[in-house]
N, C-alpha and C positions, 0 to 999 in steps of 0.2 A: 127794708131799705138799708142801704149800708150806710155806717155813720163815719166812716171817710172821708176826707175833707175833698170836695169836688176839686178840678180844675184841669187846664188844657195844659197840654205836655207837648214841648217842643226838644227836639233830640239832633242834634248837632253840632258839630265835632269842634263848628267855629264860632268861639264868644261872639263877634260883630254880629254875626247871621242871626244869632239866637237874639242877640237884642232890637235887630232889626222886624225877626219876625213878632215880636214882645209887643213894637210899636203898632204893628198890624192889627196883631191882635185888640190890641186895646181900641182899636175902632170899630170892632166889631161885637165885643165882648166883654165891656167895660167891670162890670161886677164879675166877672170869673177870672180867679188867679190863676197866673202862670207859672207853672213849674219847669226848670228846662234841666237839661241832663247831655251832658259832653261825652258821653261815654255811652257802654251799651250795661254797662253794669249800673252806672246811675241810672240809668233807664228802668232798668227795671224794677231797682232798688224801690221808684218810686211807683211802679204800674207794682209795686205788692200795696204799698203805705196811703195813696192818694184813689181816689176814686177819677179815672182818666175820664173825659169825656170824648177828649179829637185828642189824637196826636198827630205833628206835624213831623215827619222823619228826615230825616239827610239821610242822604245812600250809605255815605260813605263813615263810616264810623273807626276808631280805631282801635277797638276791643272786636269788631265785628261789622255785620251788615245791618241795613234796611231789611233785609227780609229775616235776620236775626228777631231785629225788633218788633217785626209784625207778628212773629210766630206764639213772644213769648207776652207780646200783649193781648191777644186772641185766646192764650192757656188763662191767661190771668185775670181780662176782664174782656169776654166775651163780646156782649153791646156796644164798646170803646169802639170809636169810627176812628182809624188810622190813615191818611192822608200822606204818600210821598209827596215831600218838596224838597226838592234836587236841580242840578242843572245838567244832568244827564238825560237826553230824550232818545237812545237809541233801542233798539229791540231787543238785546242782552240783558236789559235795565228793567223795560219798563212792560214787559209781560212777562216774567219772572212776579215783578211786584205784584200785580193781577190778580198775576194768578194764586199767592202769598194770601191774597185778603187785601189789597189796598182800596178804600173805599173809593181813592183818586190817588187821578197823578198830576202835581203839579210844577210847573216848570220859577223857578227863583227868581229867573232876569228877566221876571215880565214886568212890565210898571207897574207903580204901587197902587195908582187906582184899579189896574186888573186882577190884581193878590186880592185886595181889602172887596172886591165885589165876587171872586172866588169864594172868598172866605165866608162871605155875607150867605152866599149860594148854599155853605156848607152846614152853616147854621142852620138853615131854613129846612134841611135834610135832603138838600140836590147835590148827587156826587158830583167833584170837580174831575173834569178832564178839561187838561190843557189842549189848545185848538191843534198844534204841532203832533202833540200824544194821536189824536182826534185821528187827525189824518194819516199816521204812521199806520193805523189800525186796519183803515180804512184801505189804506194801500195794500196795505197785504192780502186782505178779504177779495181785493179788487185780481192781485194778481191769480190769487188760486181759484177765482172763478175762471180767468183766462183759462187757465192753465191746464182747469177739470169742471170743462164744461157740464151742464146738465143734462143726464141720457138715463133712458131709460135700463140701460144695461149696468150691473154691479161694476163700479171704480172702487180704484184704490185709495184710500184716505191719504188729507195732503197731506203734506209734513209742516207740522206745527211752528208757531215761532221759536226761537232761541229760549230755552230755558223753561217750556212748556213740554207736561209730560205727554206724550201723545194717549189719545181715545184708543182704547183694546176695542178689536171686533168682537161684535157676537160671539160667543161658544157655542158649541149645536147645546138643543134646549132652552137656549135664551130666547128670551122677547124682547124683540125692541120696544118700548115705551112710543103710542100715538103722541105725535107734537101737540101742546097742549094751544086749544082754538081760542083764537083772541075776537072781539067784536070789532066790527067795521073799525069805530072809533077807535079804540084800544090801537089796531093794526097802525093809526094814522097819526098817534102819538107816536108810538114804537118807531117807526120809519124817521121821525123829526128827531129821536133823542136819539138813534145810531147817527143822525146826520152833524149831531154836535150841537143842536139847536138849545139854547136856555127854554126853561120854563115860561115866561114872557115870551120870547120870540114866538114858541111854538101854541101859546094862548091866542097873540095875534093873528096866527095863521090859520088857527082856524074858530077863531071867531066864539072864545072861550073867556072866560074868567080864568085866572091863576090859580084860585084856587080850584076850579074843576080839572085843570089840565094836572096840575099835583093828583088829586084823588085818582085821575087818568093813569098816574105814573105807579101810584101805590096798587092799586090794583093788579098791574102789569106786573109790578115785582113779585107782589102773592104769586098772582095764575104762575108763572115762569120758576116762581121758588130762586129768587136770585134776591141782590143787594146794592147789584151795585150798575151807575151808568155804565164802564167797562162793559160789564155784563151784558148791559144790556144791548150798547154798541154791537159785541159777537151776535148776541140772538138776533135782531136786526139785519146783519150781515146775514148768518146762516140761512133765515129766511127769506134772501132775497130780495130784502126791503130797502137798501142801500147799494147804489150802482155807483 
């Protein structure tokens, strides 16, 4: 166990923000100190010295980026769950991060009871996506289904979002990998949480405990070998579970 002194790391470029998000925090997380860090070199400075549990990033930093940050807190501490929150929700932004490692993406000018029940989500180990992120995603998924209907006959792959590296084809010799089979159930979480549904909502819907729909959701991640709602939104998409 490392003997680092725990605590949540917030990274933002602007004193208020950082003390704003400070205050959040403290309603969610009252025994864990907060470290916060203005720079991307403080940043790191302390993802060598503190043991990170969540960090909360700002895009925009003035030594570097959010996806700076993510890269070199993923070399550093592996299991650290990094969280953008930004006021940036456009496709340049926010599947770059994604695709970076961001466990979520959340958006800054939502109200404080949507942050601190975000936040509360993130605790509990439910990636946050912001409902705007949600549907961004969702749109795009939407359009290159348009665009490249399902046939029987070899298509060409879409073209990924902004800042995603695109899937190589096959080389001759290769195997594509079978998609891996989910159960009824499984299938019917998976379709709620591409749709953006919380944990509760999609317990109500189908007539779950909370915490069976979580075991629902860990189980997903294993089968799928993923981490993150984002993620799991695409798998969702890709498999046709989200119109």
């Amino acid at each position: 166990m490392s003997s680092k002194l725990r605590c949540t790391l917030i990274v933002d470029h602007l004193a208020e923000s950082r003390v704003a998000m400070a205050k959040l925090l403290a309603q969610v997380e009252p025994e864990l100190p907060v470290c916060e860090a203005g720079t991307l070199a403080q940043a790191e400075s302390l993802m060598l010295s503190r043991s990170v549990e969540l960090a909360l990033i700002d895009f925009t930093l003035p030594d570097g980026s959010a996806l700076d940050a993510l890269r070199l807190l993923h070399a550093a501490q592996p299991d650290a769950r990094a969280v953008i929150i930004t006021l940036w929700d456009d496709d340049e932004h926010v599947f770059p991060a994604l695709q970076a490692g961001a466990f979520g993406y959340v958006l800054k000018n939502r109200p404080e009871i949507e942050l601190v029940a975000q936040l509360r989500r993130i605790r509990d180990g439910e990636p946050p996506l912001s409902s705007s992120v949600a549907r961004r995603m969702l749109k795009h998924f939407a359009a290159v289904s348009e665009h490249h209907p399902v046939s029987t006959a070899p298509a060409a792959p879409a073209s990924p979002p902004p800042g995603l590296v695109p899937v190589q084809p096959l080389r001759p010799g290769m195997v594509e990998e079978p998609e891996v089979a989910l159960t009824e159930r499984e299938t019917e979480v998976l379709q709620r949480v591409g749709k953006g549904y919380t944990l509760p909502e999609i317990a109500q819907q189908l007539a779950l405990s909370r915490h069976t729909v979580a075991d629902y959701v860990k189980q997903i991640y294993r089968k799928l070998d993923i981490s993150s709602r984002a993620e799991a939104a695409l798998e969702a998409a890709r498999r046709g579970l989200v119109r």
